[in-house]
DONU-303208 format. One record per residue (C-alpha): residue number from 1; residue in three letters; x, y, z. Coordinates in steps of 0.25 Angstrom, whole numbers, plus 5000, padded with zeros to 4 digits. Layout:
N
ATOM  pos  code    c1    c2    c3
ATOM  NUM   ALA     X     Y     Z
...
// end
This chain:
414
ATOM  pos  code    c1    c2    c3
ATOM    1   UNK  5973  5008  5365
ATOM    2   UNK  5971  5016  5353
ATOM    3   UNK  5956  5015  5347
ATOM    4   UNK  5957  5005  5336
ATOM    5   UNK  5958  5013  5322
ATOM    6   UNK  5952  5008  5309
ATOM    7   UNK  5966  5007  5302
ATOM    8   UNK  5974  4994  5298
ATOM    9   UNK  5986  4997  5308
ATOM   10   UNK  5986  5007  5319
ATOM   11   UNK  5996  5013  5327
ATOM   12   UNK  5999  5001  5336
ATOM   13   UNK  5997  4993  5325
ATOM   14   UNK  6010  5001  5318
ATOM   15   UNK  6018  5001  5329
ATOM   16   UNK  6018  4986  5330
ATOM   17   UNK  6021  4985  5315
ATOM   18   UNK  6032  4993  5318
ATOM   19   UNK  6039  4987  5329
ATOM   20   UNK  6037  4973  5321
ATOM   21   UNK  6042  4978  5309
ATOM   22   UNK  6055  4983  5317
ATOM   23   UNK  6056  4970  5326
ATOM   24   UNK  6055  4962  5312
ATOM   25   UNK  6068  4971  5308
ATOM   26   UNK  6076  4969  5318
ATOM   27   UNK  6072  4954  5317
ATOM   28   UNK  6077  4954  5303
ATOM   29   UNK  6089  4962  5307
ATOM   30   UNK  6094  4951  5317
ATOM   31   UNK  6090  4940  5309
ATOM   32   UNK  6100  4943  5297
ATOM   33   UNK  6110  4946  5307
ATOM   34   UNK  6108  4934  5318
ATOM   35   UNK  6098  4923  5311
ATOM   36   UNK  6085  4919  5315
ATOM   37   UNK  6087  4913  5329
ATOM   38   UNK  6097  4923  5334
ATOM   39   UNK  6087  4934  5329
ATOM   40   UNK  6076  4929  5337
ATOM   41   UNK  6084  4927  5348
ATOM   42   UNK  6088  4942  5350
ATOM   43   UNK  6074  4945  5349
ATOM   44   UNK  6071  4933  5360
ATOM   45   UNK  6063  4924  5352
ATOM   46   UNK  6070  4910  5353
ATOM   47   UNK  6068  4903  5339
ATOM   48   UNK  6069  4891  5334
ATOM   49   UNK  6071  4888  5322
ATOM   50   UNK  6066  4887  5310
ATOM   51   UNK  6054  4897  5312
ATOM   52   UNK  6040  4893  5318
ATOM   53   UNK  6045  4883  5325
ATOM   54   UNK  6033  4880  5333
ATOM   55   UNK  6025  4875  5318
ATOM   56   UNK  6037  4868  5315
ATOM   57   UNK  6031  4858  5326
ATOM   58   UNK  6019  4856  5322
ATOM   59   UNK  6025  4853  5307
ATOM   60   UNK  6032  4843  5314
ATOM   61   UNK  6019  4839  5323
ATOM   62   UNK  6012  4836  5309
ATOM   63   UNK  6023  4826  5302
ATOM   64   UNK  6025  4818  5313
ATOM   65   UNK  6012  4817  5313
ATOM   66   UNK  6011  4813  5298
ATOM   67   UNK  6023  4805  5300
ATOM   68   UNK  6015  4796  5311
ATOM   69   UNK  6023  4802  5324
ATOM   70   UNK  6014  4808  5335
ATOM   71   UNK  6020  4823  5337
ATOM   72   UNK  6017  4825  5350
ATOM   73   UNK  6027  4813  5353
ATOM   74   UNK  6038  4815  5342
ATOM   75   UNK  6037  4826  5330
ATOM   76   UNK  6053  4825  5325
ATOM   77   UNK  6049  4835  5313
ATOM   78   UNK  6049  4845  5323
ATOM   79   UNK  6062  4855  5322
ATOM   80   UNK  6064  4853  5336
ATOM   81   UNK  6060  4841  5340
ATOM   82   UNK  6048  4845  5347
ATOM   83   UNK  6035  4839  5351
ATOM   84   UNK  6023  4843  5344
ATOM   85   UNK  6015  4851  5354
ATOM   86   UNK  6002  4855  5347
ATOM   87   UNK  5988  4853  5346
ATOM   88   UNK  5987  4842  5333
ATOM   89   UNK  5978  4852  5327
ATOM   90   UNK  5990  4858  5323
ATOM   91   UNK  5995  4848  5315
ATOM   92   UNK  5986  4852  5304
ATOM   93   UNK  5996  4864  5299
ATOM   94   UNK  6005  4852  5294
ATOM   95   UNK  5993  4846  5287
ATOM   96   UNK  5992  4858  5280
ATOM   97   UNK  6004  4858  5274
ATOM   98   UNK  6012  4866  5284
ATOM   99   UNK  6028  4859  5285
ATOM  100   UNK  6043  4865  5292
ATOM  101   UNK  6045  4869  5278
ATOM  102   UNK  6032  4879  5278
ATOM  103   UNK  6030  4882  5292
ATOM  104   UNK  6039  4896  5290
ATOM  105   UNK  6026  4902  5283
ATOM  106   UNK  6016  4898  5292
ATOM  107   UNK  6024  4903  5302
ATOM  108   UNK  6024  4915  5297
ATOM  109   UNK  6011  4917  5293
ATOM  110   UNK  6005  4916  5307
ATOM  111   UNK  6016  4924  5312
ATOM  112   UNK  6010  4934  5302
ATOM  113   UNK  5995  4931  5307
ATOM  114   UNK  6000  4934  5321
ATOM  115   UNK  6004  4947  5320
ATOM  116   UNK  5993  4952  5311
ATOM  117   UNK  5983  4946  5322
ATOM  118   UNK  5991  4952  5332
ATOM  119   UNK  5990  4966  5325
ATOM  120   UNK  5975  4964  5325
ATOM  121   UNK  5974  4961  5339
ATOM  122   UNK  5984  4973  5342
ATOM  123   UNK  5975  4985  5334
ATOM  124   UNK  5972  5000  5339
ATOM  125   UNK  5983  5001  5345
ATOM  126   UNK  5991  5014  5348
ATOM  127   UNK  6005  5014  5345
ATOM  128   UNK  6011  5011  5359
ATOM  129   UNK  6002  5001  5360
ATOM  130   UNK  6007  4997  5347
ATOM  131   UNK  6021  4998  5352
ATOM  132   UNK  6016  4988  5364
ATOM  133   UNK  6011  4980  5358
ATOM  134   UNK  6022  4977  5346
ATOM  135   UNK  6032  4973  5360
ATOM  136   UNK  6021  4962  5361
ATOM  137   UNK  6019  4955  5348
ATOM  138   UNK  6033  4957  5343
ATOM  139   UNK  6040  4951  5355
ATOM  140   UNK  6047  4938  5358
ATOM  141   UNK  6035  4931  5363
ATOM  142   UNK  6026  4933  5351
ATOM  143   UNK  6039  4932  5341
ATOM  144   UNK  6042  4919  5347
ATOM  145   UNK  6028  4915  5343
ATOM  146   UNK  6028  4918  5330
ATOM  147   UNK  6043  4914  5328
ATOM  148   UNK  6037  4900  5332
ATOM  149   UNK  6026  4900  5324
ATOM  150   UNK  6019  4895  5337
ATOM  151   UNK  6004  4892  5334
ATOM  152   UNK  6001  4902  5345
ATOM  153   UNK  6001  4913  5333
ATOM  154   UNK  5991  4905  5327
ATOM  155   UNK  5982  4904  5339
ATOM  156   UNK  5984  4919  5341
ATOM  157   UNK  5981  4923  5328
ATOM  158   UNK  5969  4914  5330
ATOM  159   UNK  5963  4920  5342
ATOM  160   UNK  5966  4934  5337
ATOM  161   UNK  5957  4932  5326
ATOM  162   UNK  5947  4926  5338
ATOM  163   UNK  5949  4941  5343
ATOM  164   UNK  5945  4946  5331
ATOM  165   UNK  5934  4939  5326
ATOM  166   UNK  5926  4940  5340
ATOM  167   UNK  5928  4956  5341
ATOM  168   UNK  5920  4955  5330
ATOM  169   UNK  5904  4956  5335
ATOM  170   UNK  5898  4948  5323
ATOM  171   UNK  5892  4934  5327
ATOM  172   UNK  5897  4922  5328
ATOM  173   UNK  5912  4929  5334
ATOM  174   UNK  5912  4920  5345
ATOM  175   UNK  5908  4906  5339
ATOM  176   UNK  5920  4909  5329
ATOM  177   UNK  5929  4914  5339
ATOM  178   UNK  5925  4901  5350
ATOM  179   UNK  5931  4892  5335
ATOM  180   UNK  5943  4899  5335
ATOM  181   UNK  5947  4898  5350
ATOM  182   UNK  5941  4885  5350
ATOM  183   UNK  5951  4882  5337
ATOM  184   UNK  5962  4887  5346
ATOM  185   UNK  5961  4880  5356
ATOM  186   UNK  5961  4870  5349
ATOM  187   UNK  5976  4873  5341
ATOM  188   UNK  5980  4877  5356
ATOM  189   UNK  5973  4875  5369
ATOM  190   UNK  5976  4890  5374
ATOM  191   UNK  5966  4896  5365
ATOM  192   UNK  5955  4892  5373
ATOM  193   UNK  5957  4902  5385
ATOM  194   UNK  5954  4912  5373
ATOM  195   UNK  5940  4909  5377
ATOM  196   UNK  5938  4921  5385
ATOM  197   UNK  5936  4928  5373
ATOM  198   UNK  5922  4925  5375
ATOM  199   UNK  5919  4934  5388
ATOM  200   UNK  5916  4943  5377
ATOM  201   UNK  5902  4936  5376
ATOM  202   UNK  5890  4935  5387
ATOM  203   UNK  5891  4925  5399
ATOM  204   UNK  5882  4913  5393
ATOM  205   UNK  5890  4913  5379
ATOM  206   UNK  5904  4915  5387
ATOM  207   UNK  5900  4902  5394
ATOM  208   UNK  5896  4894  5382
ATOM  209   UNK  5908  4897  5374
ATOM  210   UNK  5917  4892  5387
ATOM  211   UNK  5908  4881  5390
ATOM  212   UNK  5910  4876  5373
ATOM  213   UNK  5924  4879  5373
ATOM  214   UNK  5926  4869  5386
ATOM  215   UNK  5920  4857  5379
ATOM  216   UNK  5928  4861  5366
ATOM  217   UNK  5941  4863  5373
ATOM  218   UNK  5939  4853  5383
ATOM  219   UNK  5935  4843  5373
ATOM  220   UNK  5947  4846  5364
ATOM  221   UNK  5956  4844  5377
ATOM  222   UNK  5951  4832  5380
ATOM  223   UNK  5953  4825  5365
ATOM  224   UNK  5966  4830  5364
ATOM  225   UNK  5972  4827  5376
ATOM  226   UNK  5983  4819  5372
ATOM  227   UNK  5988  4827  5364
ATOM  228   UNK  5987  4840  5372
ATOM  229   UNK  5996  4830  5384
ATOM  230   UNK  6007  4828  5373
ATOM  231   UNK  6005  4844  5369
ATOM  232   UNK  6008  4848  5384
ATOM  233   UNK  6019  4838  5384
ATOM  234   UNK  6026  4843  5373
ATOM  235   UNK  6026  4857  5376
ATOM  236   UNK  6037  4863  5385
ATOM  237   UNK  6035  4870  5396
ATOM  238   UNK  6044  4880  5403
ATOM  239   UNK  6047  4894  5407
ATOM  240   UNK  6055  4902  5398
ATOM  241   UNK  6047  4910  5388
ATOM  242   UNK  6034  4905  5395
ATOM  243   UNK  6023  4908  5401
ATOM  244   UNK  6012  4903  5410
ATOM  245   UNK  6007  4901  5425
ATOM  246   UNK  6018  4889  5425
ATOM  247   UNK  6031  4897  5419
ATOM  248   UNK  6033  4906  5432
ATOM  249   UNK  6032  4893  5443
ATOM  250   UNK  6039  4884  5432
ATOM  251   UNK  6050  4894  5431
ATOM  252   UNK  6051  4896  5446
ATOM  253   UNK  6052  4879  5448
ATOM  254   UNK  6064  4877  5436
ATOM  255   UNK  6072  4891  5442
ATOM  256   UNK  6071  4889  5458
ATOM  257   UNK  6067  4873  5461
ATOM  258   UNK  6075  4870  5447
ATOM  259   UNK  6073  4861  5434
ATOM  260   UNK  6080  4849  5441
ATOM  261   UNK  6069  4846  5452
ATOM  262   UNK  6062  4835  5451
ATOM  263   UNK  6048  4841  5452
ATOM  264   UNK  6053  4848  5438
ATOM  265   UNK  6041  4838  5432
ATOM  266   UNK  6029  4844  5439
ATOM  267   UNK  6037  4859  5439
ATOM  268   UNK  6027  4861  5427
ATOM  269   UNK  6013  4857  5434
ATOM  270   UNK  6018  4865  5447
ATOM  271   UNK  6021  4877  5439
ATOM  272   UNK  6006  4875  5431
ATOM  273   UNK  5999  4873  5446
ATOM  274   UNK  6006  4886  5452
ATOM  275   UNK  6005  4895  5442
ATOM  276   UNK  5991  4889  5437
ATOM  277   UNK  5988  4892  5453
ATOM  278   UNK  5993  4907  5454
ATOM  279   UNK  5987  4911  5441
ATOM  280   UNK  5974  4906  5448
ATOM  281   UNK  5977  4916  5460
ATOM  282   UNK  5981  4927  5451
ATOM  283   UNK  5967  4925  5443
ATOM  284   UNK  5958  4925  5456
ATOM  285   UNK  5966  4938  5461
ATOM  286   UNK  5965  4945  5448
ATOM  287   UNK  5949  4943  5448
ATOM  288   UNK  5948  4947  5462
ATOM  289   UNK  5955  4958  5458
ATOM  290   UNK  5947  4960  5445
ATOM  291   UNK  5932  4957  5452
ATOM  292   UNK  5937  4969  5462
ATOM  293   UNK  5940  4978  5454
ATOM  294   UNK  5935  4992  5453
ATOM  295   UNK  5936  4994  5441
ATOM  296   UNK  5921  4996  5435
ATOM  297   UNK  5926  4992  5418
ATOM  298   UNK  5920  4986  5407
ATOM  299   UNK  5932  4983  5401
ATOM  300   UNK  5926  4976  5388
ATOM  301   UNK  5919  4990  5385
ATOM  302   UNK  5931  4996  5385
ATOM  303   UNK  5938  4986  5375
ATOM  304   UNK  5939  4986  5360
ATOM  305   UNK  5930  4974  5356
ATOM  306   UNK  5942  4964  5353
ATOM  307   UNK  5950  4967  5363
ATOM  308   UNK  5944  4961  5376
ATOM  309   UNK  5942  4949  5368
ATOM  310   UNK  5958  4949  5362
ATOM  311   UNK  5961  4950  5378
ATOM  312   UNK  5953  4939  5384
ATOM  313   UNK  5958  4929  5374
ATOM  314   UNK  5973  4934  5377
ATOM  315   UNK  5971  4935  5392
ATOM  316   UNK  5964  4921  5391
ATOM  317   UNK  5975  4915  5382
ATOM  318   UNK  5986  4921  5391
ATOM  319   UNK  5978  4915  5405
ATOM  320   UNK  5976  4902  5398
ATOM  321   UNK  5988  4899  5394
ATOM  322   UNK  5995  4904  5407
ATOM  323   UNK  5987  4894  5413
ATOM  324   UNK  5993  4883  5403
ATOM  325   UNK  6007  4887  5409
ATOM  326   UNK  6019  4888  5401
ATOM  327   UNK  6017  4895  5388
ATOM  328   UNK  6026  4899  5377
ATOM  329   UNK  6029  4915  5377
ATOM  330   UNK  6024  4916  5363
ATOM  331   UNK  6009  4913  5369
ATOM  332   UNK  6011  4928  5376
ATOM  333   UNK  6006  4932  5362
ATOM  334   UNK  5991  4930  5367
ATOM  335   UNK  5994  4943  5374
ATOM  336   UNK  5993  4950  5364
ATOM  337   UNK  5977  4947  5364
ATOM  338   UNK  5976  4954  5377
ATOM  339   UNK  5983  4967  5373
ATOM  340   UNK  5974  4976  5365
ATOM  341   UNK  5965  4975  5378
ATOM  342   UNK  5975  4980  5387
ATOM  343   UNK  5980  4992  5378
ATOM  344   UNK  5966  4995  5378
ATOM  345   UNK  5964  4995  5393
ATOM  346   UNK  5978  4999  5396
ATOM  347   UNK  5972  5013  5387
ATOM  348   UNK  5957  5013  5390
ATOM  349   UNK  5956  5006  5404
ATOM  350   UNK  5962  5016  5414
ATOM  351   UNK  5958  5008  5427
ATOM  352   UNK  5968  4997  5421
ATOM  353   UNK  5977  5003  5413
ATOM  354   UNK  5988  4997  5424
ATOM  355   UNK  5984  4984  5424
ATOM  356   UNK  5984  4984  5409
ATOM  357   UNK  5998  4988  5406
ATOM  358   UNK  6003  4980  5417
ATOM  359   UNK  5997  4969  5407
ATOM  360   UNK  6003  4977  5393
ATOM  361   UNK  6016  4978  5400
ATOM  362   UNK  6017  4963  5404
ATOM  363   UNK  6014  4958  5391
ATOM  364   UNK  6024  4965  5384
ATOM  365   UNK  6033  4959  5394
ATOM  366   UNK  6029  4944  5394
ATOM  367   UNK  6030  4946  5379
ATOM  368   UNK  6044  4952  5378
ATOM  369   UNK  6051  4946  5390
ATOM  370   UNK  6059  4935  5382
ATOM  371   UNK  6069  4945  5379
ATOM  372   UNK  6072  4943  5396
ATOM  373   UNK  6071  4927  5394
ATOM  374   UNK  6085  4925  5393
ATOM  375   UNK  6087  4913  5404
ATOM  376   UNK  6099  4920  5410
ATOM  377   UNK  6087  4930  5416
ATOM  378   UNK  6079  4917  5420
ATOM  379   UNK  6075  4925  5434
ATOM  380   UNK  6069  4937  5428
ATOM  381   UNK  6060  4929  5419
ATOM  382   UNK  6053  4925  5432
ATOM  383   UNK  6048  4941  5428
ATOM  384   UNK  6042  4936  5416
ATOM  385   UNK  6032  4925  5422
ATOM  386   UNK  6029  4935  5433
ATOM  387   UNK  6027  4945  5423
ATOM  388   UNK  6015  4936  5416
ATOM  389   UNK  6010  4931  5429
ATOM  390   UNK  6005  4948  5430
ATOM  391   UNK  6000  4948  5417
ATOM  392   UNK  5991  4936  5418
ATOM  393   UNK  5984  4942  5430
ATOM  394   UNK  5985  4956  5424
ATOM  395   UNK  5977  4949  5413
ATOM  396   UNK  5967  4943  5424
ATOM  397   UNK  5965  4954  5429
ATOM  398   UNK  5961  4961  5418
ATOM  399   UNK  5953  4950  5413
ATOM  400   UNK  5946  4951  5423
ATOM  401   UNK  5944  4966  5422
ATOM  402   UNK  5939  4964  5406
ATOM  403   UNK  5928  4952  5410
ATOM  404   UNK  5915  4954  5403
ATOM  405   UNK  5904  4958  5414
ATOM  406   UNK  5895  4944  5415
ATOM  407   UNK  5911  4938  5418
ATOM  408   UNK  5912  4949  5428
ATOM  409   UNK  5898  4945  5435
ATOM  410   UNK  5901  4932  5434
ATOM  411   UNK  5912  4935  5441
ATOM  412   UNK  5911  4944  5451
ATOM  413   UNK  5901  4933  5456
ATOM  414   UNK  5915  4924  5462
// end
């Protein structure tokens, strides 16, 4: 990774400025000729429309909720029909004025707000990393999200400022930082694994911090419990454009047991339990392999100072949210955290300059792989869920490797 220079863009920078400026024409070119839907679908991003269909719900969320109608149970305003599938806080946007007829301009202005947090996050770049990393943000995953207007751009955008503000060694970082995860976890429940972000302070603060953020979270948990029940209810969950410890056993009841058994019901909870169970193994292997190293590195001396921190809030968001199950491709975006560490290490770090570009080189691929999602090649998608299963134990591993060294005491003590 290059160093970092004291100029607005770099060379990566340009780079990924050029290959969206090119992807934007060749949008443009197969909008005027095919329409909206049909364009996005030659660059595999299924729409639906009208745009930002995912603010479109909470719109709806809000006047059934004016209108006396809970929308967890029925939200008809809703383009589509669906259930409102969000935390209540949310409902606030239509408070503020936001309606179907406006939600076009919000949605484009964090669209806007996602890239340019993504280009902060993505500095000091040198122009092939550049090139990598433009396959990253400009591909179907991340374009879906935006297309959506998912609130997981907002939630990035968020946390990268997070990034940004605890690089910063002026006091008072963390306090401000622990608000705004605490804020996010509170629009969203993943956020919270973004906790790991304070390994970067001593032993006796890391505790505290974890320790507040339980009774918080757990206390937030507990007094919105019904709602989060309906939340999980409306909420889909499958295997196509997914992923998750329950996609690959999910995906391997519905192809070889079939959809028509009747333990389908629990096909769910079985998939959580197994792949909730090998993630577990693949943890304890991959810090047995970590603790055993021979590898004498203090990784965090050898890191720009917002880097480790960008990666343990992507690594924790990825793990977390693997955890959960079944996500949205569109949450791969958190990834993107993780990479400015990797580029670093991959260039600085010779001793793992393997394992790191195994990482790079799954990342790309996760992030790009709807362009093989067609159902007719249903079989070698089983590729792509075995592909995320290596990445989340490269990650470990390499987690691991990266601990601060009162973590590693501690844990050389198991």
């Amino acid at each position: 990774m290059a160093k970092i220079k004291k100029t607005y863009l770099d060379d990566g920078q340009l780079v990924m400025l050029a290959y969206i400026f090119v992807y934007i024409i060749i949008f443009f070119f197969l909008l005027s000729y095919l329409g909206y839907e049909r364009a996005f679908l030659v660059l595999d991003v299924p729409v639906m429309k009208p745009a930002f269909a995912d603010l479109h719900v909470i719109v709806a969320g809000y006047e059934s909720t004016v209108n006396g109608v809970d929308p967890y149970l029925k939200n008809e305003s809703d383009p589509w029909g669906r259930l409102y599938n969000y935390p209540r806080w949310w409902l606030g946007l239509g408070y503020l004025g936001l309606n179907h007829g406006n939600i076009f301009y919000l949605g484009f202005l964090i669209g806007v707000v996602y890239f340019i947090s993504v280009f902060k996050l993505l500095k000091g770049l040198t122009a092939g990393e550049g090139l990598y990393c433009a396959f990253v943000i400009v591909s179907p995953s991340s374009i879906l999200a935006v297309e959506r207007g998912n609130i997981d751009i907002i939630i990035f955008s968020l946390l990268a400022f997070a990034v940004f503000l605890y690089s910063k060694e002026k006091s008072n970082t963390s306090i401000k930082v622990f608000i705004l995860i605490v804020m996010t976890s509170f629009l969203k429940l993943y956020p919270v694994f973004a906790i790991l972000v304070f390994l970067k302070e001593n032993k006796d603060i890391f505790y505290k911090i974890c320790g507040v953020m339980f009774i918080l979270f757990l206390s937030y948990l507990i007094l919105t419990w019904d709602d989060l029940e309906k939340i999980a209810a409306n909420t889909p969950y499958g295997v196509i454009r997914m992923y998750g410890a329950a996609v690959l056993p999910l995906r391997v009841f519905s192809d070889f047991i079939g959809m028509d058994h009747n333990l389908r019901p629990y096909f769910h909870l079985f998939s959580l339990l197994i792949g909730n169970a090998a993630l577990l193994l693949i943890v304890v292997f991959c810090f047995i392999k970590a603790k055993s190293s021979k590898y004498c590195l203090n990784l965090e001396s050898f890191t720009e100072r917002y880097l480790l921190i960008a990666f343990r809030l992507g690594f924790g968001i990825f793990l977390g949210t693997f955890v959960l199950g079944n996500n949205w491709d569109y949450r791969l975006i958190f990834l993107i955290f993780v990479i400015p560490q990797l580029l670093y290490w991959y260039s600085n770090c010779p001793e793992i300059k393997r394992v790191t570009f195994i990482a790079l080189a799954l990342i790309v691929i996760l992030m790009q792989w709807n362009f093989f999602s067609n159902e007719t090649f249903i079989r070698i998608m089983l590729l792509n869920e075995i592909a995320s299963w290596i990445l989340i134990g490269v990650l470990v591993y390499l987690f691991f490797l990266s601990l601060p060294e009162w973590a590693k005491n501690k844990l050389s003590m198991l």
